[in-house]
VEXDREN-2710 file (C-alpha; in Angstrom, 1 decimal):
% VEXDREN-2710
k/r/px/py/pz
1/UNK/19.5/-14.5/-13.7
2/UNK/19.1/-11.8/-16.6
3/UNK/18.9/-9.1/-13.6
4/UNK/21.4/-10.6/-12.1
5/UNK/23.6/-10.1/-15.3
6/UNK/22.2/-7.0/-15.9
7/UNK/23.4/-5.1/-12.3
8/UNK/26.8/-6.7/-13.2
9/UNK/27.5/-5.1/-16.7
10/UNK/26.1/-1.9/-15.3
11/UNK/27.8/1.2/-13.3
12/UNK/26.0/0.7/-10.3
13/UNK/28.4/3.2/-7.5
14/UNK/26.6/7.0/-9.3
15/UNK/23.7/5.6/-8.8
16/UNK/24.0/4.4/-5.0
17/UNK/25.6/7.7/-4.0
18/UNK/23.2/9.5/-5.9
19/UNK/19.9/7.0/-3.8
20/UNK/22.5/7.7/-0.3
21/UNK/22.4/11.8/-1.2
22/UNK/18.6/11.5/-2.1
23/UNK/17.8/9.3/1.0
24/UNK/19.8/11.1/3.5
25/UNK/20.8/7.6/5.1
26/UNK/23.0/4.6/3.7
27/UNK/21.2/2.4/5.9
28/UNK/18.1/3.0/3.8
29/UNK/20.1/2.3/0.6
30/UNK/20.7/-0.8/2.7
31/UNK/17.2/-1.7/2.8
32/UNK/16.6/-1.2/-0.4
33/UNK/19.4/-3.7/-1.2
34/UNK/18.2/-6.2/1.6
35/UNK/14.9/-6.4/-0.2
36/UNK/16.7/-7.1/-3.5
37/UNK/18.2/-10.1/-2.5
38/UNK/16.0/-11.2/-0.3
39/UNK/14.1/-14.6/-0.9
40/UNK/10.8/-13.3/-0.1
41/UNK/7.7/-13.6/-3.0
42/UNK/6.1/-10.7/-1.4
43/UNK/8.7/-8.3/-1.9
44/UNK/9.7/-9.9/-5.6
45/UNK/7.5/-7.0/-7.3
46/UNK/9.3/-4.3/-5.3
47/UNK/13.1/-6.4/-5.9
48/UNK/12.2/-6.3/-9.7
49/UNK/11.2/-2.7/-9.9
50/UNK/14.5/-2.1/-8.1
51/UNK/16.6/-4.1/-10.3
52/UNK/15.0/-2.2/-13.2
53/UNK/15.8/0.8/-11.6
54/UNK/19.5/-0.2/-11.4
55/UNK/19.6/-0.6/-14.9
56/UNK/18.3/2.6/-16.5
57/UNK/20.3/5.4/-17.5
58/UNK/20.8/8.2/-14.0
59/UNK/21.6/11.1/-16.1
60/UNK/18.7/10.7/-18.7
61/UNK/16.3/8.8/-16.6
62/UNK/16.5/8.7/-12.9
63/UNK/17.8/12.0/-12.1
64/UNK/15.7/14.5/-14.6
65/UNK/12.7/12.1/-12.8
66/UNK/13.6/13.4/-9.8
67/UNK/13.7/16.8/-11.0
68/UNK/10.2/16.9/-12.1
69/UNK/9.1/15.4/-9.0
70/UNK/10.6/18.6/-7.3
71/UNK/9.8/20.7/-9.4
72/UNK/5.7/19.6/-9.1
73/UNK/6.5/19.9/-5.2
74/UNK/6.0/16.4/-4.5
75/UNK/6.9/15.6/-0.7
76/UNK/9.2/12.6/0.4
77/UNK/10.2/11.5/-2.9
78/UNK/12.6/9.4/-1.1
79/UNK/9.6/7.2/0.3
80/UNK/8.7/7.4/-3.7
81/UNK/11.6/5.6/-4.7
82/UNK/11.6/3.0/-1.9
83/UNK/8.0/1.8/-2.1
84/UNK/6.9/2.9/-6.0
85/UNK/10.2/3.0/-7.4
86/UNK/9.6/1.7/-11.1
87/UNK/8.2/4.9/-11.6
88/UNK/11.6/6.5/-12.0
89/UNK/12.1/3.9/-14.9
90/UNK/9.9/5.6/-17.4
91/UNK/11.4/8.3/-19.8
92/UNK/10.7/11.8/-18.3
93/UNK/8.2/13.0/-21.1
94/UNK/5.9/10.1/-20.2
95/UNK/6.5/10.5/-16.1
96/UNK/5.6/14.4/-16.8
97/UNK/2.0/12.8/-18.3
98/UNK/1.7/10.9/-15.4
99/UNK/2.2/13.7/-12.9
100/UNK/-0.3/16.0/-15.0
101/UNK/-3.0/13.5/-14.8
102/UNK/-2.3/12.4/-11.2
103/UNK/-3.1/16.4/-10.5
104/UNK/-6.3/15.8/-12.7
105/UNK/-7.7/13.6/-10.4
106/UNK/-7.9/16.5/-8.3
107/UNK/-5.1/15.3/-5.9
108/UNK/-2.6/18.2/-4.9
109/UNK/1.0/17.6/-5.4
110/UNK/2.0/18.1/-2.1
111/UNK/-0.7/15.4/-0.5
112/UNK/0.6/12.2/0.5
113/UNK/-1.5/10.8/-1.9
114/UNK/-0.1/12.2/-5.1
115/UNK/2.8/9.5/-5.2
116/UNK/-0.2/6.5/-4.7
117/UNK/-2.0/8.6/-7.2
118/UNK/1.0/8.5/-9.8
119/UNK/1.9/5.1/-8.9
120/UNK/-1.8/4.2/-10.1
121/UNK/-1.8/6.6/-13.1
122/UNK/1.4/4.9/-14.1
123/UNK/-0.3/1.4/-14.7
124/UNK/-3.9/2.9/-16.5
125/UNK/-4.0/4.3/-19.8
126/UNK/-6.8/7.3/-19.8
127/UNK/-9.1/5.1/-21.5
128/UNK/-8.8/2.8/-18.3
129/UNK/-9.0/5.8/-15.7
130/UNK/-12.2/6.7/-17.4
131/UNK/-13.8/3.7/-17.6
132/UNK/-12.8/3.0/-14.2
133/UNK/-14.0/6.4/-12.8
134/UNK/-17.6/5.5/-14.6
135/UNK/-17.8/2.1/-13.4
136/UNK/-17.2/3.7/-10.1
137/UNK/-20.6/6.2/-11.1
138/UNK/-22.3/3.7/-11.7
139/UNK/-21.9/1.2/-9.0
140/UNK/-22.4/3.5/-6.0
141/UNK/-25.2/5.7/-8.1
142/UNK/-22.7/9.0/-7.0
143/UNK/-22.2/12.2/-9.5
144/UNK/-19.4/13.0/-11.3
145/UNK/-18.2/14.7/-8.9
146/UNK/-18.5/12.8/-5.6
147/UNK/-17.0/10.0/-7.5
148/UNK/-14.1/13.0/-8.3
149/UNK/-14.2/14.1/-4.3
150/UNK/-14.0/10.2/-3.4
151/UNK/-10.9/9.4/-5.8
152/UNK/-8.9/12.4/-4.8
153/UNK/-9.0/11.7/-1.4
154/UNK/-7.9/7.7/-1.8
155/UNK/-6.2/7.2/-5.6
156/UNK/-5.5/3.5/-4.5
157/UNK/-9.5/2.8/-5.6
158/UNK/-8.8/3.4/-9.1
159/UNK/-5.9/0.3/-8.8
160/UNK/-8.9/-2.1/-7.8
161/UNK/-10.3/-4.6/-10.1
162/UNK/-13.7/-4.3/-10.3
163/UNK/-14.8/-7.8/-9.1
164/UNK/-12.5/-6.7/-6.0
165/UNK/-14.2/-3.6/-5.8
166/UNK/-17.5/-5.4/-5.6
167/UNK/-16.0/-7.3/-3.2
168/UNK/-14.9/-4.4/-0.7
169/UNK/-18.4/-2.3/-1.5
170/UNK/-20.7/-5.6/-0.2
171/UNK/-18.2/-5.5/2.6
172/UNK/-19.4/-1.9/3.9
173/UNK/-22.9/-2.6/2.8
174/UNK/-23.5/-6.2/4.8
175/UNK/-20.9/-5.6/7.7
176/UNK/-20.6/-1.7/8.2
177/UNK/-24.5/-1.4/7.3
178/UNK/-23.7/1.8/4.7
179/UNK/-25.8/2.7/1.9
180/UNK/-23.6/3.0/-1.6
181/UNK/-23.7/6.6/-2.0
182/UNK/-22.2/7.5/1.5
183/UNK/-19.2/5.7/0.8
184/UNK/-18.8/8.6/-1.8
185/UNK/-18.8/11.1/1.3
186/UNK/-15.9/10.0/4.2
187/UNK/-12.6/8.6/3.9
188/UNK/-12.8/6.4/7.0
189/UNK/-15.1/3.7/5.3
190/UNK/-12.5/3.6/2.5
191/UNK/-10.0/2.5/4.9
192/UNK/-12.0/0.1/6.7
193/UNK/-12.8/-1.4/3.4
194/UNK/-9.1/-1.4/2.2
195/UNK/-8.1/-3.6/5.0
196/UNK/-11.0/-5.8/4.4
197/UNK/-10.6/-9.0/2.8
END
């Protein structure tokens, strides 16, 4: 209801030409707006962050976002803003900290990744990234820098709780027969453990 009364008060029309010039289709803009209103728990994270999005200022928010998301030569920032888009809602001085210390996991700008790895950097402090990156050390007995190697090439890991980590790690070690510090060396097991319950 607040969100509700929120999009109402607000000028929403700069902001969906600016999303139709960004996305390159108004049938995207479309979906966007389909999974707003749509009744669906699943997608009631995404709606919020979409509402929220509505909301903020364009010219002081939204747009110099964008900008520094071009500027750090981050590809398809239009898939960004469809699947992560709450990261637009920060103010630009704290979305610049992300970016820095998404490239500090050692995760190049122009990857696919960076935008999982900024979503993820967006919701740790770098207390939490640390400890996170040391729990990580620990639990699979891997240096500094495997752990490093391993968490550039999938961010998503640092998003996992640890008892879900645990979870996903036994997975690979009963099921896929691994020993903990291989799953430091190849990106395939990650995957196969990401899809696993």
């Amino acid at each position: 209801m607040v969100a509700s009364h929120a999009l109402s008060i607000c000028d929403v029309a700069p902001k969906v030409e600016f999303f139709i010039s960004l996305f390159g289709l108004f049938d995207r803009v479309l979906l966007v707006a389909k999974r707003i209103i749509k009744p669906n728990v699943a997608l009631f994270r995404q709606a919020q962050s979409w509402v929220l999005t509505f909301t903020v200022g364009l010219e002081k928010i939204i747009k110099p976002n964008v900008a520094l998301f071009r500027q750090w030569g981050v590809q398809d920032i239009a898939q960004l803003c469809l699947t992560k888009s709450w990261v637009l809602t920060f103010k630009p001085e704290r979305v610049k900290e992300f970016l820095l210390r998404a490239e500090e996991l050692g995760v190049p700008p122009t990857s696919r990744l960076f935008r999982h790895a900024v979503a993820v950097i967006s919701s740790l402090s770098k207390e939490k990234v640390a400890a996170k990156l040391e729990f990580l050390k620990r639990t699979l007995g891997c240096s500094e820098s495997e752990v490093s190697i391993a968490v550039s090439k999938m961010p998503q890991i640092l998003g996992l709780s640890d008892a879900t980590f645990l979870r996903k790690i036994e997975f690979l070690i009963n099921e896929a027969a691994m020993e903990p510090r291989i799953l430091c060396k190849g990106l395939s097991c990650w995957h196969s453990a990401w899809r696993s319950g």
